[in-house]
C-alpha positions, 0 to 999 in steps of 0.5 A: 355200561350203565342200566336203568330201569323206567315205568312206562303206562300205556301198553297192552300187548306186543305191539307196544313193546315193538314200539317202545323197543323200537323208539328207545333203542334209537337213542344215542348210547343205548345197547339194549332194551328189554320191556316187561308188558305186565309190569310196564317196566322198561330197562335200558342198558347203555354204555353212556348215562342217559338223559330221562328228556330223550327217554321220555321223548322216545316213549312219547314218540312211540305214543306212552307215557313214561311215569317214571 
């Protein structure tokens, strides 16, 4: 099991979080997710490496922008 930590602009409350949650959890491998709102930091825990692109993709499909 892998971990990775990404920064994420954009969010201001819980519904952004549900989003972004939502969106990167969806990715292949990834066992979980785990948003801090104040800090815009995103880790993600997965049982495989991630690729940054689907990463990115997700947090832009949630509507933020990941930075990195």
């Amino acid at each position: 099991m892998s971990e990775a930590v990404y920064t994420v602009r954009g969010m201001t409350c819980d519904h952004c979080v549900r989003a972004v949650t939502e969106e990167v959890g969806k990715i292949d491998g990834v066992t979980g997710v785990e948003v801090d709102l104040p800090t815009g930091k995103v880790t993600v825990a997965s049982n495989q490496e991630l690729n940054v692109d689907d990463v990115r993709a997700a947090v832009d499909e949630a509507g933020y922008e990941l930075t990195a």
